[in-house]
C-alpha positions as CSV (number, residue, x, y, z in Angstrom):
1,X,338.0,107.6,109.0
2,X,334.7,109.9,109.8
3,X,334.8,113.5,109.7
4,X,332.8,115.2,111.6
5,X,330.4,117.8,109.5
6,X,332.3,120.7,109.5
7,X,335.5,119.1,108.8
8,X,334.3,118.3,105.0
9,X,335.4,120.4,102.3
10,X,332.3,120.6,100.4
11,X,328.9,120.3,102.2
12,X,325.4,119.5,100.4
13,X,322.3,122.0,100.9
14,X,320.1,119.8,102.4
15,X,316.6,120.0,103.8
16,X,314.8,117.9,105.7
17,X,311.1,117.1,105.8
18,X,309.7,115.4,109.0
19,X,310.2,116.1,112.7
20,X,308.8,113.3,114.3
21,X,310.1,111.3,117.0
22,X,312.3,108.6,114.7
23,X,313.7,111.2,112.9
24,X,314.6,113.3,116.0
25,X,316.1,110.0,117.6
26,X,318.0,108.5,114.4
27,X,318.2,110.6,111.4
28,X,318.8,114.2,112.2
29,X,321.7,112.9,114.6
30,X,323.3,111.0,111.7
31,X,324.1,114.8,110.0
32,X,327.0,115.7,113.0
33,X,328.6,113.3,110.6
34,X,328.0,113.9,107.1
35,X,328.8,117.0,103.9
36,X,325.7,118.6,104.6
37,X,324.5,122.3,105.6
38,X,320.7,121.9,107.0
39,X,319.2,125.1,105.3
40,X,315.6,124.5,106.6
41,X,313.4,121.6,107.8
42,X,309.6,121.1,107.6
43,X,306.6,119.6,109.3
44,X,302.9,120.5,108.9
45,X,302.9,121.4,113.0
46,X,305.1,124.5,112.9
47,X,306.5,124.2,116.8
48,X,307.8,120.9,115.8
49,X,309.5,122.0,113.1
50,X,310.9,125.5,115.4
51,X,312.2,122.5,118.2
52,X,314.3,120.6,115.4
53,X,315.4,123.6,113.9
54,X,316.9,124.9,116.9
55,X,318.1,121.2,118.1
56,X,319.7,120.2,114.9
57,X,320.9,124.0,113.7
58,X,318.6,124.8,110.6
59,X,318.4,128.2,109.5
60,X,315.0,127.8,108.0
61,X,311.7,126.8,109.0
62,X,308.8,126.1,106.7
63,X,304.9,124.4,107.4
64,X,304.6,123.8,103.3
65,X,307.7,121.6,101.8
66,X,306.6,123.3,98.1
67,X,307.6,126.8,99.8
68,X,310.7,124.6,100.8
69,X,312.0,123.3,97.9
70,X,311.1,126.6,95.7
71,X,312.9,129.4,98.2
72,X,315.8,126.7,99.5
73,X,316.8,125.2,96.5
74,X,318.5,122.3,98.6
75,X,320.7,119.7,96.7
76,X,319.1,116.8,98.9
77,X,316.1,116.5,101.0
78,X,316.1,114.1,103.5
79,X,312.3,112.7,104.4
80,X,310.7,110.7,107.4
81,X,307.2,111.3,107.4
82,X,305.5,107.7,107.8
83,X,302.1,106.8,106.8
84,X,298.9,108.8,105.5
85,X,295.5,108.4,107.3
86,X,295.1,105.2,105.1
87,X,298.0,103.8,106.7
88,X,300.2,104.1,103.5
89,X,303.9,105.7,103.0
90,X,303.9,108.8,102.7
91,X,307.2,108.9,100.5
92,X,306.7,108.8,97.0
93,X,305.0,111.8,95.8
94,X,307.6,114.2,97.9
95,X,310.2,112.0,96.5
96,X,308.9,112.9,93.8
97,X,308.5,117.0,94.1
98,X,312.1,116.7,95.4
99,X,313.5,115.3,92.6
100,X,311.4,117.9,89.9
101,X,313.1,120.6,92.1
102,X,316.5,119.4,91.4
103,X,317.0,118.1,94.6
104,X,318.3,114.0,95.4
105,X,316.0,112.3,97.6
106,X,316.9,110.1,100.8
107,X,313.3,108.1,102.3
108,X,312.9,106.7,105.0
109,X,311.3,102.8,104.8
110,X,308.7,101.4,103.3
111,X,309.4,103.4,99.9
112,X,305.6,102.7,99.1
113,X,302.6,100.2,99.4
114,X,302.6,99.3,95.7
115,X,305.3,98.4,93.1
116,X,303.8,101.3,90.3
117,X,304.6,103.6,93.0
118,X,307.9,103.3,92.9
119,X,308.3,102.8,89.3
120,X,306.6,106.2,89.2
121,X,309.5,107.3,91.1
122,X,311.9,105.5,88.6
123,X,310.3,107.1,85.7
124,X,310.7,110.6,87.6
125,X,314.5,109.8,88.5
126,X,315.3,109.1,85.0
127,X,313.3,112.3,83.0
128,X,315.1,114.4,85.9
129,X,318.2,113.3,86.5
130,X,318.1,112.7,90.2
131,X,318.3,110.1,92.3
132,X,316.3,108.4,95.5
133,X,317.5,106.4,97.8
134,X,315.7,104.4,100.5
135,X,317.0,103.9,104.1
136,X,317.3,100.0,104.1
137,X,319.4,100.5,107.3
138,X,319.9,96.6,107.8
139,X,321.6,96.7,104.1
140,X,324.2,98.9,105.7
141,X,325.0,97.5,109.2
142,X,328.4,96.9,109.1
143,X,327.9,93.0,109.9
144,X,325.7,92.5,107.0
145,X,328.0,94.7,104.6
146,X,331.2,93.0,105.7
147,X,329.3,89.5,105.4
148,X,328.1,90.5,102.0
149,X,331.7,91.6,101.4
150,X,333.0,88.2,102.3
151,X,330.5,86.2,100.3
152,X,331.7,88.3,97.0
153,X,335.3,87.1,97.7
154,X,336.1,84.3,95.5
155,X,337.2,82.3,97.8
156,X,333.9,81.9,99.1
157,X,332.6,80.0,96.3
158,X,329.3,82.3,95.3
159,X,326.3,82.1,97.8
160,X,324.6,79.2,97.4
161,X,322.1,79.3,99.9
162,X,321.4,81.8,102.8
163,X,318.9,81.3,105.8
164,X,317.6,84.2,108.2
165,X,315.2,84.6,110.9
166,X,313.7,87.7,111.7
167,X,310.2,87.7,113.9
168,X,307.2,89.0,111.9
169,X,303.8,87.7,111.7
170,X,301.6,87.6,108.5
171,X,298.0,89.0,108.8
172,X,295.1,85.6,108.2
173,X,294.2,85.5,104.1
174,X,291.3,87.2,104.3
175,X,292.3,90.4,106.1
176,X,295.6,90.9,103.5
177,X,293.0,93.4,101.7
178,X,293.3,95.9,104.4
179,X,296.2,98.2,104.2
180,X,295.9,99.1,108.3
181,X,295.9,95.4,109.0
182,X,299.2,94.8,106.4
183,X,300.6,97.6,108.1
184,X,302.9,95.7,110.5
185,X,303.8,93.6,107.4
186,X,304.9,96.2,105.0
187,X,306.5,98.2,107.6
188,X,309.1,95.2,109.2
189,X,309.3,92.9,105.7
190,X,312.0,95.5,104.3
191,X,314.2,94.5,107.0
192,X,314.7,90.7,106.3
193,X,314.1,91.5,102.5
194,X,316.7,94.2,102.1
195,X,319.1,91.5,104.0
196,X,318.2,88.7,101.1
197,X,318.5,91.5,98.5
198,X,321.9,92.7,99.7
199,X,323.4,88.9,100.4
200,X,321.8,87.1,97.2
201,X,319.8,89.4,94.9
202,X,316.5,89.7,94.0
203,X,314.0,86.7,94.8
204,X,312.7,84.9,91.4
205,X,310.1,82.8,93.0
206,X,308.7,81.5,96.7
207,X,306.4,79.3,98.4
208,X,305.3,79.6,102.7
209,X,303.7,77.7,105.0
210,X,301.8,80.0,107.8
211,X,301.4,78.7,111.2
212,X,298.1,79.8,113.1
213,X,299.5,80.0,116.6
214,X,301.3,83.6,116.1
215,X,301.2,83.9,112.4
216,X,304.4,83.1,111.8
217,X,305.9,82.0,108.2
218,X,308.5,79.5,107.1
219,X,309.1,80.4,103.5
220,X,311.3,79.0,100.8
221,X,313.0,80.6,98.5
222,X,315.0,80.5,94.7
223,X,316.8,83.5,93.8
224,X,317.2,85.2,90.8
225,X,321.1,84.4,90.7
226,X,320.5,80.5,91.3
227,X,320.9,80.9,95.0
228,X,318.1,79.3,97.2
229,X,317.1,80.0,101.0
230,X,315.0,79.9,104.0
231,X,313.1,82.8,105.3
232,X,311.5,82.0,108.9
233,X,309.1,84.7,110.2
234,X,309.9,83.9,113.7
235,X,306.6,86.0,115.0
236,X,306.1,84.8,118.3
237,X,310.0,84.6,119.8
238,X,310.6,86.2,122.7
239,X,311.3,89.9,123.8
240,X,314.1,89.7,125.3
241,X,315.9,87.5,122.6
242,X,317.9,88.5,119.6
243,X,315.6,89.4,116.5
244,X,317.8,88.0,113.7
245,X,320.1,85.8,113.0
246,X,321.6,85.3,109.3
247,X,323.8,82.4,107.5
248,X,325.2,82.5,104.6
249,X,327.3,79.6,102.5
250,X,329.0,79.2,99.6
251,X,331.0,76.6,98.7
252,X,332.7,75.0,101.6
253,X,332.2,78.2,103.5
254,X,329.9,80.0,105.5
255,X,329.0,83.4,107.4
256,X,327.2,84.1,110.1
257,X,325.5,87.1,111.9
258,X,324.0,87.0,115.2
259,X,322.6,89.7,116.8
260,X,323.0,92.2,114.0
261,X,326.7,92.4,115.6
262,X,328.4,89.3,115.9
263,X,330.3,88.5,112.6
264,X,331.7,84.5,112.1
265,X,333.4,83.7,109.3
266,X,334.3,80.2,109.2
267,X,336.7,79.9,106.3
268,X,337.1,77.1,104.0
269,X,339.3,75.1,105.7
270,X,339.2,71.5,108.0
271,X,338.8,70.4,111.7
272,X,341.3,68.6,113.1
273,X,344.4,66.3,111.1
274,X,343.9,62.9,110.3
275,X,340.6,62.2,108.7
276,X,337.6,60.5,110.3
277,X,338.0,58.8,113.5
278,X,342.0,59.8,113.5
279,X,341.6,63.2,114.8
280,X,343.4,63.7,118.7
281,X,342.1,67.3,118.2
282,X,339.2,69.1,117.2
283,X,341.7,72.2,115.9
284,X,343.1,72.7,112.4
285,X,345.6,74.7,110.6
286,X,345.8,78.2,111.6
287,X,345.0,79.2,108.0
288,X,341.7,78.1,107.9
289,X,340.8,79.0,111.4
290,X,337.7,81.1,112.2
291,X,337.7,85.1,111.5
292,X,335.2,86.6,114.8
293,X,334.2,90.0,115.0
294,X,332.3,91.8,118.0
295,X,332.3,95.4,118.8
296,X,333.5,96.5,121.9
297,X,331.0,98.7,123.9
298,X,333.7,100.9,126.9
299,X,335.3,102.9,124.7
300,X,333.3,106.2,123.2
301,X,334.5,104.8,119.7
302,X,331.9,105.3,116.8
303,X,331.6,102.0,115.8
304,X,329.8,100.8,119.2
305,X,326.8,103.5,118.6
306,X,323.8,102.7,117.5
307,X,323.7,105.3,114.8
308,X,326.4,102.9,113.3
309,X,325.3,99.6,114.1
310,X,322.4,99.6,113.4
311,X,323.1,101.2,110.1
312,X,321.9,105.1,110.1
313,X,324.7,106.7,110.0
314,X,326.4,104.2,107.3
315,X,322.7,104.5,104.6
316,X,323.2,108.7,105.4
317,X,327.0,108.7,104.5
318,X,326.7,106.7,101.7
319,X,323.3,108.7,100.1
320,X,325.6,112.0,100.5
321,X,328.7,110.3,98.7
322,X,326.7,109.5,95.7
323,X,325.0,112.7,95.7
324,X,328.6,114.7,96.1
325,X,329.3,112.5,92.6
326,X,326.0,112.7,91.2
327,X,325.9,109.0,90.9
328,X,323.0,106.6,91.7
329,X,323.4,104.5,94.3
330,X,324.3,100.9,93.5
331,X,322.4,99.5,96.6
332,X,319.9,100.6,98.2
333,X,317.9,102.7,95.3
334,X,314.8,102.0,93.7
335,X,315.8,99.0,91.9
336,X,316.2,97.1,95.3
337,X,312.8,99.1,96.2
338,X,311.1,97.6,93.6
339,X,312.1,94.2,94.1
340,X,311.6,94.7,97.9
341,X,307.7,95.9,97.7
342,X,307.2,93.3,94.5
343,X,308.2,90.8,97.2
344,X,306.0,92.5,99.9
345,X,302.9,92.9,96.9
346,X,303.1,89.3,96.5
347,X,301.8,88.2,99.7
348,X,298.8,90.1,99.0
349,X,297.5,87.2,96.9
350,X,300.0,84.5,97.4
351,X,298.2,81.3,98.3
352,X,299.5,79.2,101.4
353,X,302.1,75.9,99.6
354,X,302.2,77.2,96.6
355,X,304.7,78.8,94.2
356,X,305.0,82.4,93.9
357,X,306.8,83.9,90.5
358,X,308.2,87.3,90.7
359,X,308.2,89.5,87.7
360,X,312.5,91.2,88.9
């Protein structure tokens, strides 16, 4: 059951750096429903700041996060604040201030261009005592939990393999140097990856093949749990089709997300009685029948938002739980953001065909 803010017991000081238009449309609106109190919010251009302040009920407003984080004292800061004017995140070194002002951090993706960037952060989380965690929003859509939640059960078998198609290009070799043109890249890989990191761990090693038409990659995969997959880059798909689709299987079973909404979980079972050219019918047992889930989108219920589907409101309940208990988040903290960007840092170099060896 979610409570709406003021129904909580115990609320977190929190602040909130970043006004901009994706924090206005999917993060500040995620707070109606989480144990916070917004004490102040900041953005370099002050009227900004002054419109969310009176839109989401701050008290405070402030141009300089230092002058924040040293008057406020918040217990979390909440940041969205994108790219610098060399088209990297933005997020690490306020993670950082954050944390050394006693405050747990919640960042918006990418974490950061490069993996020492957010081992700095790691470094900072463990002298301090805090914690930052990184709004992988796909990890948290309730299809992709549930479907990681099934593939954990042991009827399931493990996950032995997993395939998943999300449309993103790859900038040509020789332009991988240029942090403006990798921007698309770095921006839109966390999505598929944080979906393979959530589902079957960290990758161990990879190999692509990059198609010149669109840039599009198919890319193979071996994970570091044994698991092995299939990555396809789908850059090029149409607008007005789905963006992902995701299939996991264990071990005579297999789960399927479509859409980012429609959950299948075809249960180990068998099709039909009789065996191989005795079957009158193509349905078996009722016990091994087909689970379905699909949201229903008449009623004003909070699982047919978007805040909720699509993850927002899930990643924001779940920073403030772990912060309420002081406890690291298992999923969705800078150990999945290093494996992420060491995935991301990898294409930098990587060599079309051959095999890639990550250091997770």
């Amino acid at each position: 059951m979610i409570r709406i803010q003021w129904e909580y017991p115990e609320r977190l000081r929190a602040a909130f750096i970043g006004c901009g238009d994706h924090a206005c449309r999917n993060i500040y609106p995620c707070l109606q429903y989480a144990p916070v109190e917004l004490v102040a919010v900041c953005d370099r251009r002050e009227e900004r700041a002054r419109h969310s302040a009176r839109l989401f009920g701050a008290a405070a407003v402030y141009t300089d996060h230092h002058a924040m984080l040293a008057r406020e004292q918040p217990q979390v800061v909440f940041i969205v604040t994108g790219y610098d004017a060399d088209a990297r995140p933005t997020y690490p070194p306020l993670a950082i201030d954050a944390m050394r002002a006693g405050a747990h951090a919640w960042i918006e993706k990418p974490p950061a261009a490069s993996a020492g960037e957010i081992e700095a952060m790691i470094a900072v989380a463990q002298e301090t005592g805090r914690f930052t965690m990184v709004g992988f929003k796909k990890m948290f859509f309730p299809a992709v939990a549930k479907a990681a939640e099934i593939a954990a059960q042991p009827e399931f078998g493990g996950v032995a393999s997993v395939a998943l198609r999300y449309p993103q290009s790859l900038p040509a070799e020789e332009q991988r140097g240029a942090a403006r043109a990798m921007l698309g890249f770095l921006d839109h890989l966390c999505h598929p990856a944080s979906i393979l990191q959530r589902i079957a761990g960290p990758v161990e090693r990879f190999s692509y093949e990059r198609e010149a038409v669109n840039g599009g990659l198919a890319v193979s995969l071996r994970f570091r749990g044994g698991a092995v997959g299939a990555l396809h880059l789908a850059a090029g798909s149409s607008g007005t089709s789905p963006l992902e689709r995701l299939e996991v299987v264990g071990r005579g079973a297999n789960v399927i997300v479509e859409n980012g909404c429609r959950l299948t979980y075809y249960r180990p079972g068998r099709r039909g009685e009789g065996g191989y050219g005795h079957s009158a019918s193509f349905i078996g047992p009722d016990e091994g029948a087909p689970l379905f889930w699909e949201p229903e989108f008449s009623l004003g219920q909070l699982y047919n938002k978007g805040l909720f589907l699509l993850g927002y409101a899930p990643e924001i309940l779940a920073f403030c739980d772990h912060a309420l208990r002081g406890e690291p988040p298992a999923c969705a903290g800078l150990t999945d953001a290093l494996a992420i960007t060491r995935f991301y840092e990898a294409f930098l170099t990587a060599r079309e065909g051959e095999p890639v060896y990550l250091n997770n």
